[in-house]
N, C-alpha and C positions, 0 to 999 in steps of 0.2 A: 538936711544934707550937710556933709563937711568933707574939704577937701585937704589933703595930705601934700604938701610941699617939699621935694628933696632935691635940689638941682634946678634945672628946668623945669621938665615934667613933674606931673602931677597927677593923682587918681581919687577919682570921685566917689564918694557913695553913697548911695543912696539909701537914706535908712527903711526902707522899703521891701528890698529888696532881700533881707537876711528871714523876715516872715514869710517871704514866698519859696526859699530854697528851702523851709522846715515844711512848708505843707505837701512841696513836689515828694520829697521823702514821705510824710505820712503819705502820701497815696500810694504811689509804687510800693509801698510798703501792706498796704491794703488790697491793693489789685493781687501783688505775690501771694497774698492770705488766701485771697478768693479764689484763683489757680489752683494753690494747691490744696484745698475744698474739696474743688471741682475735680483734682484726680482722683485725690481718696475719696469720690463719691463714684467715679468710673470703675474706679479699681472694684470698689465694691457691688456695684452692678455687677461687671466679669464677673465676679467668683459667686452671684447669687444666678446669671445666667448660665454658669460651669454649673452648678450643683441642680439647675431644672434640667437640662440638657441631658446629665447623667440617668436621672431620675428617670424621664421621658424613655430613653434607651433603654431601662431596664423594665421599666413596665412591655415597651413593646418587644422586647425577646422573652418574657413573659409569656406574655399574650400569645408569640408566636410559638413556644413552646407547648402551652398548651392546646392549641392549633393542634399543633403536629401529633400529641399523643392520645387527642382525640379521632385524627384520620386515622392513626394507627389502631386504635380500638374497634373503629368502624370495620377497617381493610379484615382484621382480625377475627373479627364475625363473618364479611362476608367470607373468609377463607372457610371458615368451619361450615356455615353453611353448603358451600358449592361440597364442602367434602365429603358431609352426611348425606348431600344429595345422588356424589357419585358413590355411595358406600350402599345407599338403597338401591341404584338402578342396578350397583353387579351383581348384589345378594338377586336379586330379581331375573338375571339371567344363571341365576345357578354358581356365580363364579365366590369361590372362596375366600375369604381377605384374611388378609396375616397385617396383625397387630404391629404397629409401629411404635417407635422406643417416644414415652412421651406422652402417648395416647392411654385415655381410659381402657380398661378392663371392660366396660361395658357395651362399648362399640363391638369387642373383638366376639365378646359371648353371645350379643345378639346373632353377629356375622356365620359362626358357627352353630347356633340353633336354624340359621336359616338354612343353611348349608345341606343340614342335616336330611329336610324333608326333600330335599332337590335331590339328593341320592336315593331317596325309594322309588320315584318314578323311572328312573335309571333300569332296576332290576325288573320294572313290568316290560319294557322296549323290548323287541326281538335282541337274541342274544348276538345276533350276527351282524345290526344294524353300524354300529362304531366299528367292527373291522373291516366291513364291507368300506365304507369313506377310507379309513385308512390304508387298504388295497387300492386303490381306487389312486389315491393320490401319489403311493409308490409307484405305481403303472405310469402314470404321468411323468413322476421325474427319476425312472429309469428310461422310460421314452424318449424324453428328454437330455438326457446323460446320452443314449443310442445316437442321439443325432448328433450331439457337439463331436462327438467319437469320431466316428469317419472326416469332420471335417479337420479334424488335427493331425489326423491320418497323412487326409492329403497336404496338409501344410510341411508336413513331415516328409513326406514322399517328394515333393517341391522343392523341397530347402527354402522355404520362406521362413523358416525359424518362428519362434513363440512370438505369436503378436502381440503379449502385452510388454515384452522386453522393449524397452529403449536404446537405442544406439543408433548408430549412424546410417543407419540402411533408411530409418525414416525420416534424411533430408535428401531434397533434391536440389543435388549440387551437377551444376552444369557447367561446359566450356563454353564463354562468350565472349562480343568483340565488343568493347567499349567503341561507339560507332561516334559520338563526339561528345564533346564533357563541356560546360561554361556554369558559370559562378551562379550559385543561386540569386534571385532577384533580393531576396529581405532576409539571407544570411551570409554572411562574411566568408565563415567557415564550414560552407557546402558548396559541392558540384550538384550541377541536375545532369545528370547522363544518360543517352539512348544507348542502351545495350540490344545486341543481337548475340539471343540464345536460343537461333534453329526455329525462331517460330514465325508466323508471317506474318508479325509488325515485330517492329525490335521494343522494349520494355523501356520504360521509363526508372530510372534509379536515381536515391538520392545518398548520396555519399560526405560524408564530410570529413575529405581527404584534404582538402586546401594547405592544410598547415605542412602537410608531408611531402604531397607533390603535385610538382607543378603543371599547371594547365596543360599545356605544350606536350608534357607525356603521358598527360588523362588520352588524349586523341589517335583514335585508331590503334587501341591495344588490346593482346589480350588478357584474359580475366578468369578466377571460375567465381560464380556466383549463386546463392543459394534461394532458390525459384519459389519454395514454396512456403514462404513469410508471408504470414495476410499483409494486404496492402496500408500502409500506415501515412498521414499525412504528414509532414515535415515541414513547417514554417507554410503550412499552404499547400506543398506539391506533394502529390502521393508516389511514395513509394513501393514497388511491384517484385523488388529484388535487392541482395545484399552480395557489395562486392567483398570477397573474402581476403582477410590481410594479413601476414604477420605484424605482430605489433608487441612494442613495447612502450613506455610511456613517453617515451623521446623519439620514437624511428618506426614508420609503418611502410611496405610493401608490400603491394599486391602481387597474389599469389602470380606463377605462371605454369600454363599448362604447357604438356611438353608439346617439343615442333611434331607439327604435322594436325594436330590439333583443330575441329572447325565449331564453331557458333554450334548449340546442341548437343557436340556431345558429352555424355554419361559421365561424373567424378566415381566412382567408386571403391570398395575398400577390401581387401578381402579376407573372407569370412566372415562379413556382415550381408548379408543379404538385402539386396535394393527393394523395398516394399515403399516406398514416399505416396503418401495423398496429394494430392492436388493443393491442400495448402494447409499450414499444422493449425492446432488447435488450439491459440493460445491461452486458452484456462489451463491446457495440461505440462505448458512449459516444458516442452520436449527439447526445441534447443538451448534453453539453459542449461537441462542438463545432461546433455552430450560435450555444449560447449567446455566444462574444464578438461575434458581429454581430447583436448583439436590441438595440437603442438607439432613446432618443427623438429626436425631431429638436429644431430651433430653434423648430417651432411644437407641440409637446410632442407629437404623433404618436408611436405604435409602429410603429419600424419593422424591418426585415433586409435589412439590406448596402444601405440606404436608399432602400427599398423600401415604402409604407404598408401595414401590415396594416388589413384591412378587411371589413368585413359586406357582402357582394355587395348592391347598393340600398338600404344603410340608413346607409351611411359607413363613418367610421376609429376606430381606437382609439387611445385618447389619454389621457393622465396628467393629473393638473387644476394643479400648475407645475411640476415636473420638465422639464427642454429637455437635450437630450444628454449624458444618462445612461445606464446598462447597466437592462437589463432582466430580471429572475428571479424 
């Protein structure tokens, strides 16, 4: 040990000490060795479990390919088979087959060798046997023809016009009184309302007018609405009928029928013919498509394919300013 003296102070050292700061260095300096060993020995793992992983993938879409073009082989025969099987059973009934693009030549030759002896039995049959069926079945659908006749007659004679025509004769649109209106229980944006249209209970409807108008003049009004919608549930409550509105994407009113007007009666249009069922069919989408020609006019009337809908002696119906708008 030797001590350095400058002034007062003074600092000591210890000869000791200068071997222990060169060992601290070789070791950190060994551990840093060993560290980075140990990555380039990580690293190298990664990139030899990259190059299994690849490998593994490609075997198994491999595999799975040839999977796949062995079901295809299979599915391939059974095709051919079920086909020589239905190619025998027709030759077997006599029925002729025609050669398909693709197909051997020899399926088609057989087909017509067998063809061949099926038509000699043909010429021993009574000669009258095949036109006698063939009589036989024009009798039926001229019979038949005979009866749809008179009944188009009478539809003609009617004025019920062509029943398969679509238009507006097949809704049944009616005058009703919205008898009270309150907020649906589990949506914001619906009335549940009792309507009365002429029948002896008033209908349950569900409307979702909320955003347009308000409560106050849901109540005790009138209305036409369209009766014969099958019944549809709405957050829960079923609906039995559609109140009809002008509407645009900002402003809806309901229609109004003219004064004098009671629960019941008839919307109609003229020169469409009222033929409505009982309730449409919705696979055939009937009021969809009537719906794009239901529009108001210039002097706010409802009308189809502009046309006034109207109460037989009591007027038209009509929006209170709505003018050529859709109507639903």
């Amino acid at each position: 040990m030797f001590r350095l003296t400058r002034g007062v102070s003074s600092i000591v050292f210890n000869s000791s000490t200068i071997p222990c700061a060169r060992q601290c260095r070789k070791m950190s300096s060994e551990v840093v060795n060993r560290l980075e060993n140990r990555a380039k020995q990580a690293d190298d793992i990664i990139q030899h479990l990259k190059k299994e992983i690849a490998a593994l993938q490609s075997a198994t879409q491999s595999e799975e390919l040839l999977s796949l073009q062995e079901e295809n082989s299979q599915l391939k025969a059974e095709v051919e088979r079920w086909t020589k099987a239905l190619v025998q059973a027709e030759e077997k009934n006599g029925v002729k087959q025609v050669p398909l693009p693709g197909r051997s030549a020899a399926p088609a030759a057989s087909v017509t060798a067998a063809a061949a002896p099926a038509a000699a039995p043909a010429t021993k049959a009574p000669a009258d046997t095949k036109p006698a069926k063939e009589a036989k079945t024009d009798k039926k659908k001229a019979d038949k023809k005979g009866e749809k006749k008179p009944k188009a007659d009478a539809k003609a004679a009617s004025g019920a016009g062509d029943a398969d025509s679509v238009d507006i004769g097949l809704l049944d649109l009616r005058v009703g009184r919205i008898v009270t209106a309150e907020k649906h229980p589990d949506a914001d944006s619906l009335y549940v309302e009792q309507v009365d249209v002429g029948e002896t209970a008033p209908r349950t409807v569900v409307s979702g007018l909320v955003r347009f108008v308000p409560v106050e003049q849901m109540q005790d009004r009138m209305a036409v609405l369209l009766c014969n919608l099958k019944p549809a549930k709405m957050r829960g409550v079923t609906s039995q009928a559609m109140v009809m509105c002008a509407s645009t994407p900002d402003k809806v009113e309901i229609l109004s029928p003219p004064a004098g007007a009671q629960p019941g009666d008839l919307v109609t249009c003229e020169g469409f013919v009222r033929r409505a069922d009982a309730q449409l069919n919705p696979k055939k989408k009937i009021f969809e498509q009537v719906a794009p020609d239901l529009k108001t006019d210039a002097e706010k009337r409802a009308t189809y394919r502009g046309v006034v809908w109207e109460v037989a002696g009591k007027g038209v119906v009509t929006a209170q300013t709505l003018t050529n708008v859709i109507i639903k």
